[in-house]
N, C-alpha and C positions, 0 to 999 in steps of 0.2 A: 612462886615463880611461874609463869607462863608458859605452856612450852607452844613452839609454833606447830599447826598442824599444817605436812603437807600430802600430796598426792603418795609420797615416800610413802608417810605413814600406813597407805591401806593398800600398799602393793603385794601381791602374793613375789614369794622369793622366788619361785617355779618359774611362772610365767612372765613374772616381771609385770604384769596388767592388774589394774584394780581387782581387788577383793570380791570375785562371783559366790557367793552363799559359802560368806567366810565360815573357817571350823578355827579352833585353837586347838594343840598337840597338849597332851597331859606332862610330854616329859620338857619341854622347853618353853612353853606356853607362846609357841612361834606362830602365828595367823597364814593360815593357807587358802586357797579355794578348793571346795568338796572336789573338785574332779583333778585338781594337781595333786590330793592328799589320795585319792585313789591308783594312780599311776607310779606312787614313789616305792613301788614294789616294798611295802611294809616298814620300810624302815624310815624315820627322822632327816628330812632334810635339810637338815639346820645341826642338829646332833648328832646325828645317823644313831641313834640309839633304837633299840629295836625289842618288843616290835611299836609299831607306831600306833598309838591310841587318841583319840581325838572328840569332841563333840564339839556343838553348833555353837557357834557364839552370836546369839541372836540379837546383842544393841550393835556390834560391829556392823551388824547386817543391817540394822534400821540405818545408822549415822552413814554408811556407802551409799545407801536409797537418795539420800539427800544432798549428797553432796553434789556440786556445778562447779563448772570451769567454764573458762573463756576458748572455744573450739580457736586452733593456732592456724587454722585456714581464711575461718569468713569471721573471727568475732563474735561470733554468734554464743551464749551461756546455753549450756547443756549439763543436762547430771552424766557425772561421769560414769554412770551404768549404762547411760543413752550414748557414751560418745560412737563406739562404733558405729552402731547403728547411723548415727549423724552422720560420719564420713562416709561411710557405705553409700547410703540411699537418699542423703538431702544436703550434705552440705554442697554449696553453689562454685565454691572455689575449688574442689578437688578436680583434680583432672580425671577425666573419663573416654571412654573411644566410643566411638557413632559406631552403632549395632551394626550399621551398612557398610561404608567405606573405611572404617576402622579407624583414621581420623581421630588423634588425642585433640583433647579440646577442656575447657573448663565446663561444669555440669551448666551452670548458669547461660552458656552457649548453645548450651548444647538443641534446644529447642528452635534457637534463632539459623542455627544449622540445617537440621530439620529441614527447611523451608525453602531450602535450596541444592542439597546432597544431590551427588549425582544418582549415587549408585541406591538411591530409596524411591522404593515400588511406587508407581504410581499409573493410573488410570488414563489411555490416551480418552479425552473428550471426545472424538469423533466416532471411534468403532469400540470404545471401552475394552481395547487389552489390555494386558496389563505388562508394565517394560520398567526397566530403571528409565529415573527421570533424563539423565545426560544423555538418553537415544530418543526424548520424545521426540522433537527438534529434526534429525533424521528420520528418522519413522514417519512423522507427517507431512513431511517434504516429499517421501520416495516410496514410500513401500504402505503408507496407511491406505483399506479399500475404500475407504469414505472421505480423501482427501479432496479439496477444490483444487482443479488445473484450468487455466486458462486458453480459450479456445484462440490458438493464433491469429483467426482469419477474423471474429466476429468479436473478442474480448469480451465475449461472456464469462461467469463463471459455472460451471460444471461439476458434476462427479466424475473421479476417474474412472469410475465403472462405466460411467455411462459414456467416455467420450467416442467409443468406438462407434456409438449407434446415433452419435451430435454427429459427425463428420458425415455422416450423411444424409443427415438433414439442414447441415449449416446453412444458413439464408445467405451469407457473405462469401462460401465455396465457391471458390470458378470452376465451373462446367461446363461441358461442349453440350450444343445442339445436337441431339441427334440426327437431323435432317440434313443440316446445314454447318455441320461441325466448328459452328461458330463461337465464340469462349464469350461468360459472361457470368454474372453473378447468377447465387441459381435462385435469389429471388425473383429476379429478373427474368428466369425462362419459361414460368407459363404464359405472362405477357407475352414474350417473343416469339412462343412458337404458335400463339392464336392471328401473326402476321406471319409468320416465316413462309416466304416463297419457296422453299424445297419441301415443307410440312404435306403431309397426305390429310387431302379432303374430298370429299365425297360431292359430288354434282346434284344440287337439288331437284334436279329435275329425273334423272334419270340411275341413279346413286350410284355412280362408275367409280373409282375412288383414284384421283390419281395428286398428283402438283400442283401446290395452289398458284402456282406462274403460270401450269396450265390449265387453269380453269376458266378466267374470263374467258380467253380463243375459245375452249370446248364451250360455255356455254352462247357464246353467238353463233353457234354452229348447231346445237344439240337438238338431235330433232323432237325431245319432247316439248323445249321450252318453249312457248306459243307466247310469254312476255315480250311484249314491245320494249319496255323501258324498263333502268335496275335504278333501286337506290345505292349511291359510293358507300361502301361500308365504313369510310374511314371520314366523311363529312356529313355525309347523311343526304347529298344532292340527287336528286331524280333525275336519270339522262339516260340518253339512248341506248341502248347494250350495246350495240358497234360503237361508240364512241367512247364505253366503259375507260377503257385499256385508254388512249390520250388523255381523257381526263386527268385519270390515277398519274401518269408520267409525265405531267405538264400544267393539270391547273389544280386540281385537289390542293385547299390549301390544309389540308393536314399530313400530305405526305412528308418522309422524312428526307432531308438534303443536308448534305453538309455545309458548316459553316467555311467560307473561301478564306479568313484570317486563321480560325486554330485549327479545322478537319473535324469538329464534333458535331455528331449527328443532333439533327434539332429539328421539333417539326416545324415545318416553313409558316405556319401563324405565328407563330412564337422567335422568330426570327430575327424581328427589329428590337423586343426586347433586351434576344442574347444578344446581340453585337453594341448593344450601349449598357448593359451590365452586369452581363456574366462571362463574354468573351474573354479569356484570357489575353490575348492580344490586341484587343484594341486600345484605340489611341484616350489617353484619359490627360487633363491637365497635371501636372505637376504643382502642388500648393505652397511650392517658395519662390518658383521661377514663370512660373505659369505658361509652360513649354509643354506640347504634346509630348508624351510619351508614351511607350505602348506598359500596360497597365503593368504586365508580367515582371518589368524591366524599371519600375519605379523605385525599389528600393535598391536598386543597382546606378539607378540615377542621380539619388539624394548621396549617395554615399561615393561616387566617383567622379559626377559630373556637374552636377549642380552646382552652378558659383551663390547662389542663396541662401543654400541649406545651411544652417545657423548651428556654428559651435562656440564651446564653450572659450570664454578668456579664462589661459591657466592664471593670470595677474590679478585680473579686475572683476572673475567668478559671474561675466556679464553672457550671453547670448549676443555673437556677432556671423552675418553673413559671411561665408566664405570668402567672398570675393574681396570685402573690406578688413580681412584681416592685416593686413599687411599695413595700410593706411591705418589703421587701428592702436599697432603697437607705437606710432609716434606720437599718439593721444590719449594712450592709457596712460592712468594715473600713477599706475605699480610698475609701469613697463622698463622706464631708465630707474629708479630708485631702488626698487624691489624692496617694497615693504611685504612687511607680514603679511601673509594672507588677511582680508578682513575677516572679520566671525559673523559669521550666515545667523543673522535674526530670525529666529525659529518662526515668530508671528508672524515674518511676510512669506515662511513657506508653507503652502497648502499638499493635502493628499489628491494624488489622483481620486478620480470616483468612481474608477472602472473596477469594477469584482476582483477579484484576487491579486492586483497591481497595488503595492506597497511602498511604490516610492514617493519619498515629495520633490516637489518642484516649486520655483517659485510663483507667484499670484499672477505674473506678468506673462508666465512661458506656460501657465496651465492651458491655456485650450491649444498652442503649438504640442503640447506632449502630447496630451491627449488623442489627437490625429494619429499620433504615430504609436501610441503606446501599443504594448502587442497584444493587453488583453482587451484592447476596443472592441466590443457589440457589432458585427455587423449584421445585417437582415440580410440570408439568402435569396432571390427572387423565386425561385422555381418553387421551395419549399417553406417561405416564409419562417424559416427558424431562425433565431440569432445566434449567428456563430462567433467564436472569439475571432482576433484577427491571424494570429498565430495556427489556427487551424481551416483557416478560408479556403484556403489552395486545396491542401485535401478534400474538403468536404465539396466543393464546388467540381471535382475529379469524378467522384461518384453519388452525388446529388440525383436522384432518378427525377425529383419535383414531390414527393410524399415524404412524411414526417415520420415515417416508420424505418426509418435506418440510423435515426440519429435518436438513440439512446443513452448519451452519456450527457451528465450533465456539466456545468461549468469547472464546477471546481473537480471534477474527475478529470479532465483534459488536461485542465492545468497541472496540478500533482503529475500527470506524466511528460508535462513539457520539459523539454531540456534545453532548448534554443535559447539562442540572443534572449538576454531581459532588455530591460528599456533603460536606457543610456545616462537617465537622470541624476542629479545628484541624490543619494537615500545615506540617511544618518542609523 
């Protein structure tokens, strides 16, 4: 007859856990492990006959070596001499706590954890301290010394250590003239103060150092200068030194005069260009009604007054002038029945093909959108750069006429645009 053999069979009665370097007892031939038969203060735990005598029972101890189970965690077949060990340090299903946030978790997680813990050490990238991870986040937003902050005035990016000593060198800072406590960007101010009429300069003839307003007067007076005639420093023209001063205030054409439509300073060569395309105020057609308008005021035009400017039929999904709307709905097709909307043929819609504008429009209305889209190209005049249209106004505000202010490129403008997008239909 068979007998079944189970985990029973090789359990010590002590411990109740498999058989560790079984002994057999002499007086009841009970199977112990050597360190519960050392503990059972001499006498028989099974018997209690005393005192307790015992030797090694060495095939017990081969057949324990060999024996496997199926671990009741992960599955997983282990010799039951290994199973602690198993659960202790490798089984994947046992529950375990993160070293760090203490966090019960299964062991098999526990790496995938790892990877995101708050409260586990880790290395700020920038100054390499070292911080739990849930303060990186705070730390290099506020308190890290090698963090990037962005300079309000010029949107550079920066060290914070260094921005103390950026704010004063910013190119985009407004600062006053010292002479002429005029405000201006302080790119702008060694230009300005190689003209400023309050600026100290020195008389070439005789080196008195006073006002350059009062300098031409002193030098048609000064009794070193034995010069008949100056050249204008600001055109280059050869004239009389007494007639310096009317020149410069009356025909020089590179002095500067304001424009009489917006007030910006413009040198008077340059004059006829700005008032036909950079003036903010002047009169530009309108491109649905073909009405003057003053430039500033056109998209205030299209959107309140314009009877041309063309919207959409909520019925007929068509492009109709303003002004025939009305006439319209007794001619649309959907307008008395109200059918379903029709379904927009993808194939007669095109992409715009202006840089970071995503919407479609249809075949028929793409160069109408495109006119108006916001991120249209336009060419600055003064600085020949292409600006989008969405940031024209600015850029045409403080435009000095060079390419050195405008360092951002398209798609950086864009990502921080938040205005109006383009009105089109986009799927």
């Amino acid at each position: 007859m068979l007998t079944l053999v189970t985990e029973e069979t090789f359990s010590c009665p002590v411990c109740l856990d498999i058989l560790n370097d079984a002994i057999e007892v002499d007086c009841c031939q009970a199977l112990l492990c050597l360190e519960c038969a050392k503990r059972c203060g001499g006498g028989c735990p099974t018997c209690r006959r005393q005192p307790l005598k015992y030797r090694a029972n060495i095939p017990i101890r081969r057949i324990v070596l060999e024996l496997k189970e199926s671990c009741e965690q992960c599955g997983e077949i282990v010799l039951l001499s290994e199973r602690k060990e198993h659960l202790r340090n490798s089984c994947p299903e046992v529950m375990v706590s993160c070293g760090d946030c203490l966090e019960t978790m299964k062991r098999r997680q526990i790496d995938q954890h790892a990877g995101y813990c708050a409260k586990q050490p880790v290395i700020c990238s920038d100054c390499e301290e070292e911080m739990e991870r849930g303060e990186v986040f705070a730390h290099q937003e506020q308190t890290c010394p090698n963090r990037q902050v962005v300079c309000g005035t010029c949107r550079h990016s920066i060290l914070v250590s260094e921005f103390h000593n950026h704010s004063k060198t910013c190119p985009q800072a407004i600062v006053s003239c010292e002479f002429c406590k005029q405000d201006m960007k302080r790119s702008q101010l060694a230009g300005h103060e190689k003209s400023c009429l309050q600026a100290l300069v020195k008389c070439r003839h005789c080196a008195r150092e006073m006002r350059r307003n009062d300098l031409l007067d002193h030098e048609s007076s000064c009794t070193k200068n034995q010069v008949k005639t100056i050249s204008c420093e600001e055109c280059g023209v050869t004239i009389g030194r007494k007639k310096l001063a009317n020149h410069l205030a009356n025909k020089c054409q590179q002095r500067i005069v304001d424009c009489i439509e917006c007030g910006e300073a413009v040198v008077l060569a340059e004059m006829k260009i700005h008032s036909k395309e950079q003036c903010e105020n002047r009169l530009t057609e309108c491109v649905f009604c073909k009405k003057k308008v003053v430039f500033n005021d056109r998209e205030a035009h299209w959107d309140d007054f314009c009877d041309q400017t063309p919207v959409w039929c909520d019925d007929c999904l068509k492009l109709i002038p303003r002004s025939d709307v009305w006439q319209h709905k007794f001619e649309c097709p959907g307008y008395n029945n109200k059918p379903s909307p029709p379904q927009l043929n993808l194939d007669d819609m095109v992409m715009c093909r202006h840089r970071r504008c995503d919407y479609k429009v249809r075949r028929d209305s793409l160069e109408e959108h495109e006119k108006k889209c916001v991120y249209r190209p336009i060419k600055c005049s003064p600085c020949g750069q292409l600006i989008p249209r969405f940031y024209m106004g600015f850029h045409e505000e403080y435009c000095d006429g060079s390419d050195d202010d405008f360092d951002f490129t398209i798609d950086a403008l864009a990502d921080d645009y938040q205005g109006p997008q383009c009105p089109e239909y986009s799927d």
